[in-house]
N, C-alpha and C positions, 0 to 999 in steps of 0.2 A: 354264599349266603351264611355259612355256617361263622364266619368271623366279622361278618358286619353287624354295627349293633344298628339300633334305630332310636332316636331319640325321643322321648317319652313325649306324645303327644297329651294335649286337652282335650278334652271333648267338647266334640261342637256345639251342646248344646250349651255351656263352660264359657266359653268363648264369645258364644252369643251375648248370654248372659251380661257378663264382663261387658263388653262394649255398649251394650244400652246401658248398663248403671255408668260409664265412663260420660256418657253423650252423643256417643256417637251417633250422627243423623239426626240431632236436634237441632232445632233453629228455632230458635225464639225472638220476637219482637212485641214494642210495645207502644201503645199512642198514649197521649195525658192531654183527655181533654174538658177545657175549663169549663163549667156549671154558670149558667142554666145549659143543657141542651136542648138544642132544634131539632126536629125531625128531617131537614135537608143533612144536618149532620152526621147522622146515622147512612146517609145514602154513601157522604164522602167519606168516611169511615170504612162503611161494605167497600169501596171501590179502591182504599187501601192497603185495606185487608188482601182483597183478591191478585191485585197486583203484587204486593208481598210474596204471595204464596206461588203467583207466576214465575216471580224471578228465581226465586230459590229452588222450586222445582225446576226450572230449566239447569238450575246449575247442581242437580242432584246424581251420584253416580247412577247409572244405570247398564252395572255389571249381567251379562248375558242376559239381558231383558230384564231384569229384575227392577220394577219401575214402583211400585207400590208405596204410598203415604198413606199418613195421616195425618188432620187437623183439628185442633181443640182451639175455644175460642172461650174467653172468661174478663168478666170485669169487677172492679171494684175498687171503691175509694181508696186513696194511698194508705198502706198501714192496719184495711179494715176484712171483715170478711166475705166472702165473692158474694157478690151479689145477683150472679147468672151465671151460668157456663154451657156448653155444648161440644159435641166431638160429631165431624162427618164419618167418622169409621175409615176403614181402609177403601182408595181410589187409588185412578191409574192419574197423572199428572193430563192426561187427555178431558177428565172431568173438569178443569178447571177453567174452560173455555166450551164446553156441552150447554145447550140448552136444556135449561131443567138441570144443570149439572150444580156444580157445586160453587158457584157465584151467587144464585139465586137462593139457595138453602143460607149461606152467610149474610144475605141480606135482607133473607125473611127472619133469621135470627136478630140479629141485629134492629130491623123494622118492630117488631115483635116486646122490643123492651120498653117497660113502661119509664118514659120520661119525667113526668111527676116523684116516681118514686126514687129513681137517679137524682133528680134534682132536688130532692128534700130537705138534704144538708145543708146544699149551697157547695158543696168541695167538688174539686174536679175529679172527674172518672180515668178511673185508670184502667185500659182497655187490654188485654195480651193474647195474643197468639203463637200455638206452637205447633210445626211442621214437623213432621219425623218421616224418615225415609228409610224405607226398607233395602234397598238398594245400597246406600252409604254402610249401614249395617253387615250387609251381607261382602260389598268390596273389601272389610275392613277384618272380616269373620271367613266366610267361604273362597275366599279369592283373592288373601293376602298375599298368598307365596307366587301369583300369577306376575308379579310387577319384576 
């Protein structure tokens, strides 16, 4: 022991850090949809959203269990300022198919926006959502030297 060195490590918390300002575990997408809006719209919309957020959750690491997201959901004319947003907080990807879980929260969000005021301009809405995963985070932080 006495002649081995060890390599200066980061701290974890360092580490962490670093990789969520990098991206890691982001996913972003986006709809752009044209003005006037309908209220069956916002239904097919919710059921984009939540399919989104199925697929990328299934394809999310999920290092020694570490299964944990979040989702932010925001709109607003190209170019202009949001005009709504929301976040469901931290879930297990198991909420995403719960009743009462987190499909029904994104589409009472969504149900919830007033369409007259969307539609005022006449310009299309630009709708976005972002997934972050705590897991991708932690493969990429706690459990890089594992590969």
């Amino acid at each position: 022991m006495l002649g081995s060195r060890r390599r200066p490590t980061t701290p974890l918390r360092d580490r962490i850090e670093a990789s969520i300002r990098e991206g890691v575990g982001l996913s972003k997408q986006e709809w752009l949809l044209a003005a006037p809006l309908r209220p069956g719209d916002m239904d097919t919309l919710a059921d984009a959203v939540i399919e989104w957020s199925r697929v990328r959750a299934g394809e999310m690491r999920r290092p020694h269990g570490i299964d944990q997201c979040a989702l932010a959901l925001a709109c607003a004319h190209p170019g202009g300022a949001p005009l709504a947003s929301t976040t469901f907080g931290v879930f297990r990807p198991i909420d995403l198919y719960a009743d009462g879980g987190i499909p029904e929260r994104v589409t009472a969000f969504l149900e919830g926006l007033s369409l007259p005021a969307l539609n005022e301009p006449g310009e299309p809405i630009r709708f976005a959502a972002a997934l972050f995963s705590w897991g991708d985070v932690a493969r990429a932080t706690l459990y890089a030297d594992d590969e």
